[in-house]
N, C-alpha and C positions, 0 to 999 in steps of 0.2 A: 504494500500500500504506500509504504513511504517516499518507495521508488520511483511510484508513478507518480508522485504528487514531485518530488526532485525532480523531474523529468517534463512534465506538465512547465514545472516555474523555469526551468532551462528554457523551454521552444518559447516561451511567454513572453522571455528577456530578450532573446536572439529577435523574435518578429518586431518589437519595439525598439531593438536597436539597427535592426534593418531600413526601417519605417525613416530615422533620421539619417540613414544612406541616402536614401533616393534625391534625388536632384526637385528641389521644390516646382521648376519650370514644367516638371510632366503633371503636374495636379492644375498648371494653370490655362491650359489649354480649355475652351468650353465641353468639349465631351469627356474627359473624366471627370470636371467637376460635376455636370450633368448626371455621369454614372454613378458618384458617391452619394449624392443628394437623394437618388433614387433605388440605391441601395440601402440606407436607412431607412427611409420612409417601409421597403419592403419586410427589412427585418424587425422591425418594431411591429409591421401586421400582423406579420406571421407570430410576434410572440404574445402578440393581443390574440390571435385564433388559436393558438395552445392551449396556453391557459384560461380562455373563455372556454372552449368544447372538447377539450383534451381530461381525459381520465385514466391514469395507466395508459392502457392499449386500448382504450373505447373512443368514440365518440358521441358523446352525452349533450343533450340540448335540455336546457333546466333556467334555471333564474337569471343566470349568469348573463344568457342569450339577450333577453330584452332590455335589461340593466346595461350592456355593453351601447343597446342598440340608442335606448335616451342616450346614455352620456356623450354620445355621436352626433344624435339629434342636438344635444346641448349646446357641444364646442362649433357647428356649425354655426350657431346662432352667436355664438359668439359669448355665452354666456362663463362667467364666472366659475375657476376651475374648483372652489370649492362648493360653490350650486351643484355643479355636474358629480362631482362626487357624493352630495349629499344626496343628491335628485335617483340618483343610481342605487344608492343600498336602501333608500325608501320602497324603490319598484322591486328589488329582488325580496327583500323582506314583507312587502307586500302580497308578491306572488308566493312567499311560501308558507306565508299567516293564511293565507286562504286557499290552500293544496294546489294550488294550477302546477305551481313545479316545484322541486325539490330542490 
């Protein structure tokens, strides 16, 4: 176990100190900064759709669902990030005060 965690913080160290190799001029070009912009954006979905309908090995559709779906509706509106998080665990605790989902 140790080893892998030595081993994990070695590639951790080396990718971060690779990262201040690269020549700044290739990230200023418009289509890598483009790609990184839209690489975030992707990885943060995808960790929003894990942990929204991710269970083990399932895919579970429950409170989580329509809670994710206001606070989406929220931030569109522009609304206040702690509205949106408040507005969100009202509708899941809502929906599971009154059986709709677990």
């Amino acid at each position: 176990m140790w080893t892998a965690i030595a081993l994990a913080s070695v590639v951790c160290l080396a990718l971060k100190a690779v990262g201040y190799l690269i020549p700044p001029r290739w990230f200023d070009a418009p289509a890598p900064s483009r790609i990184i912009d839209l690489l975030t954006v992707a990885l943060l979905a995808a960790l929003v759709a894990v942990q929204t309908l991710g269970v083990g090995q399932q895919i579970v559709v429950d409170a989580r669902v329509p809670a994710v779906l206001v606070a989406a509706g929220l931030l569109v509106l522009r609304a206040p990030f702690l509205v949106v998080v408040i507005a969100a665990a009202v509708v899941a605790a809502l929906l599971r005060l009154w059986g709709v989902a677990t």
